[in-house]
N, C-alpha and C positions, 0 to 999 in steps of 0.2 A: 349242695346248694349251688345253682346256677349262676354266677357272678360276670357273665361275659355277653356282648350282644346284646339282643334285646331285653334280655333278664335283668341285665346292668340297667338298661332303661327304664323299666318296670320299678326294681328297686329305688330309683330315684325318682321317678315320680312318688311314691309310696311315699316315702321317707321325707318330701318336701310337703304333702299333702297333709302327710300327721303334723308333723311343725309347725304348720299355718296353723293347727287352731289356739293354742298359745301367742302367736306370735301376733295374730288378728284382735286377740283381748287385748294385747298391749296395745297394738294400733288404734283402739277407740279412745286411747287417752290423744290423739292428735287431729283423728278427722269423724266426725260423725256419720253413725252407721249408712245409712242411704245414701251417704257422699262415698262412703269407701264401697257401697257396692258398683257405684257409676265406674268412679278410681277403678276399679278391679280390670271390667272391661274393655274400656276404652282404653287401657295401657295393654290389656293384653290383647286386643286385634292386628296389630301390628306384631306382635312374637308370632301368633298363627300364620298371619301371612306369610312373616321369615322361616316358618316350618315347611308350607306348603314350597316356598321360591327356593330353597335348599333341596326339599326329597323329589318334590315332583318337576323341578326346573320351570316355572309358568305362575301364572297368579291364580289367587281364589278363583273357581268355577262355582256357578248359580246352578241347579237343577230344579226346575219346576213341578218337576215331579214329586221331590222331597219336600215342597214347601209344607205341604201339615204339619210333619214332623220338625222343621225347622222352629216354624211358631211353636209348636206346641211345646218342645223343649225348651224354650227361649221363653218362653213365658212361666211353663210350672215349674223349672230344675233353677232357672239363672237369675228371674224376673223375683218371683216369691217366692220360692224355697230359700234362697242366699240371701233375702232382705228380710226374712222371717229368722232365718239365723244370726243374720248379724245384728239385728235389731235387742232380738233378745240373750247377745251375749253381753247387753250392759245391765245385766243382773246375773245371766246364769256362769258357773265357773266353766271355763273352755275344754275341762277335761269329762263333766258333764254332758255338753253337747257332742263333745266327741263322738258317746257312746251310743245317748241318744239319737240322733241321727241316724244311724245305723240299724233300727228300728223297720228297715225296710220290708224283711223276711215276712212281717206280722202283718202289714199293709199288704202288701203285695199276695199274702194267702186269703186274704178279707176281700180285695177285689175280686181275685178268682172265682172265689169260694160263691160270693152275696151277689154281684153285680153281672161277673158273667156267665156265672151257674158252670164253671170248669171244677170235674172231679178234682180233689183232692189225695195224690197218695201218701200212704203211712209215712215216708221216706223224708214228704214233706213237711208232712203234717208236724212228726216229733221236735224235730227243732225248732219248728215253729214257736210250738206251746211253750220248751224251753225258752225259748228267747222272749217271749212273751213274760214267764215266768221271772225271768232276771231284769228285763223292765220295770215290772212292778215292785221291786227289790231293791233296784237301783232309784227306782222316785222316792221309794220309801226312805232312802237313806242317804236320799240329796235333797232330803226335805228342809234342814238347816243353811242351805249350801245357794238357792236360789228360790223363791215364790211359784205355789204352783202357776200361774199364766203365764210368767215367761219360758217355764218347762213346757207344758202345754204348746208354745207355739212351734219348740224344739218338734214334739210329736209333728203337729200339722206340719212342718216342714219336711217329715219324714212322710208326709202318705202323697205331699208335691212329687217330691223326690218317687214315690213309687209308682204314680201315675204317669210321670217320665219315664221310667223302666217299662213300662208295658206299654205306651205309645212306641217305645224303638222297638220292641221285641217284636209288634204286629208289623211293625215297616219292612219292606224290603227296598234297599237301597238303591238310586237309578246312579246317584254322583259317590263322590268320596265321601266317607265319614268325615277327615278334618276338612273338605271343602265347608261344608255344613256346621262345625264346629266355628269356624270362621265368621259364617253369617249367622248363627245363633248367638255368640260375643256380639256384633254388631248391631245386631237388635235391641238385645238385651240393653246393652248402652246406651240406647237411643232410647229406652223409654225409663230406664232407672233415671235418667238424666229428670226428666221436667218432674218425676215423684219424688227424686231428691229437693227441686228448687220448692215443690210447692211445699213437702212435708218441712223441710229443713232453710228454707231458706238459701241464700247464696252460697258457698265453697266458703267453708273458715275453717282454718288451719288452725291447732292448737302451737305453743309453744316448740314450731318442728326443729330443735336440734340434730346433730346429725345421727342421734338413733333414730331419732323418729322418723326421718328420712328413710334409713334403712328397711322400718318395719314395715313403710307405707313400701315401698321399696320390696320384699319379699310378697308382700300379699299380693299386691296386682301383677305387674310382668311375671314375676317368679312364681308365686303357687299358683296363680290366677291362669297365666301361659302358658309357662313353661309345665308346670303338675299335670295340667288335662291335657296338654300338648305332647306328654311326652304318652301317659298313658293311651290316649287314642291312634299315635302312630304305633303303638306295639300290639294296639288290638287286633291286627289279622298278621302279623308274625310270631304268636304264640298263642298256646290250644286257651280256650275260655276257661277252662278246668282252674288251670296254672294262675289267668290271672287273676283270678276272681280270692282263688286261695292265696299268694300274695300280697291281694288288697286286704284283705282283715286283717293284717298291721298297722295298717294306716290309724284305725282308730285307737288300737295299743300306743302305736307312737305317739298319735293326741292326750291319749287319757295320763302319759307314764311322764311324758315331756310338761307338760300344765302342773304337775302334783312338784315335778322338780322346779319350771323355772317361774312359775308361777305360786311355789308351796298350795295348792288348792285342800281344802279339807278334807281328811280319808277317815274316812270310817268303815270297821269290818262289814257293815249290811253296805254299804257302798261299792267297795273291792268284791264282793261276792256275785253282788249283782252287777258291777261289769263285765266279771269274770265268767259268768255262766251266760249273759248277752253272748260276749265272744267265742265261749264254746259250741253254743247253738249255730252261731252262726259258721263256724268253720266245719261243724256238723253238715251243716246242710252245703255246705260247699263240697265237701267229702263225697256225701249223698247223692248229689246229683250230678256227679261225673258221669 
């Protein structure tokens, strides 16, 4: 187990990413969702920045070049994917969306596959069905656990999410990834801001004691910043293989962390169907080294 260097870094992004989805359930009891996805950003532009003024010695650089990609991620991963999640984690259990979420393998073989007529290999394909297979395993037995629509929006926020994967995956980069990362937060903020005012009205605070401080606290600088901050600067000092296989703990940590500190409902078709999500998916991570 690599514990040193960037591996160190990796893991702790990992490990702060899983925690946030518990720790985000708790934080709806103090600010409402489209106010904490604003919260999220706008706190964490300022950690990026401190990322880049640390590795790189200089501030944020703009590339014109990347702008597609900027918006486009800025809009389908940060704008509505994370406001479609957070929206509907005031019904669903956070160990739930953990999993779901995660659902990207199945989208992402469905674009290839339907929209841009790319073969499909066995290699891929198998996990796929798997994880597909433990999807429907896992709704069936989070059916007590949350309403199908707010699961459902869990999905839709998994094919945002995959649509962002295959926009970076066509890009070839002109500037830095966390330049870009920089001004995708920044975006992002600048428009959750007026879809928080209209949906939710003004910034109201629940009853924020000092956990609630914390939790709000954790979510935006810390997993918000500090989680894709750390993951993106480890992205070209270790093989994709490595990190990709690391990140599927992330939703282990979400689903194992929510059941403890949140007691969330388990049931055997539940645990089996996260269970086999997660093997398909470190399947295909396996696979495709």
């Amino acid at each position: 187990m690599h514990l040193r260097g960037p591996y160190f870094l990796l893991w702790l992004s990992v490990i702060i990413l899983g925690l946030n989805w518990p720790v985000m359930k708790l934080a709806l009891h103090h600010v409402t969702p489209f106010w904490m996805v604003t919260l999220r950003y706008c706190f964490s532009v300022p950690v990026i920045a401190a990322f880049i003024l640390v590795l790189k010695n200089r501030l944020p650089r703009f590339e014109r070049r990347d702008l597609r990609v900027i918006l486009g991620v800025a809009f389908l991963q940060f704008v509505i994917q994370m406001g479609l999640v957070t929206f509907a984690l005031q019904w669903v259990a956070a160990g739930t969306a953990s999993i779901l979420i995660y659902t990207t393998p199945v989208w992402l073989l469905l674009l290839d596959g339907i929209i841009f007529g790319q073969p499909v290999s066995a290699s891929r394909l198998w996990p796929t069905l798997l994880s597909a297979a433990g999807c429907l395993l896992f709704l069936f037995g989070a059916g007590h656990v949350g309403d199908a629509a707010p699961l459902l929006l869990i999905l839709a926020a998994a094919l945002c999410w995959s649509c962002s994967m295959r926009l970076i995956a066509s890009h070839v980069w002109s500037g830095e990834v966390l330049d870009a990362l920089f001004w995708q937060f920044l975006i992002a903020g600048l428009v959750s801001l007026p879809i928080a005012l209209a949906v939710e009205g003004g910034l109201e605070l629940g009853p924020l004691s000092a956990r609630g401080l914390a939790l709000l606290v954790f979510v935006c600088p810390v997993a918000t910043g500090l989680g894709f901050g750390l993951m993106v600067a480890v992205g070209r000092l270790l093989p994709v293989a490595q990190i990709a296989l690391i990140s599927t703990l992330s939703p282990v940590i979400g689903f194992l962390s929510s059941a403890v500190f949140l007691e969330d409902p388990l049931n055997l078709i539940l645990v089996s169907g996260a269970v086999i999500m997660l093997l398909a998916l470190l399947w295909g991570v396996v696979s495709g080294k």
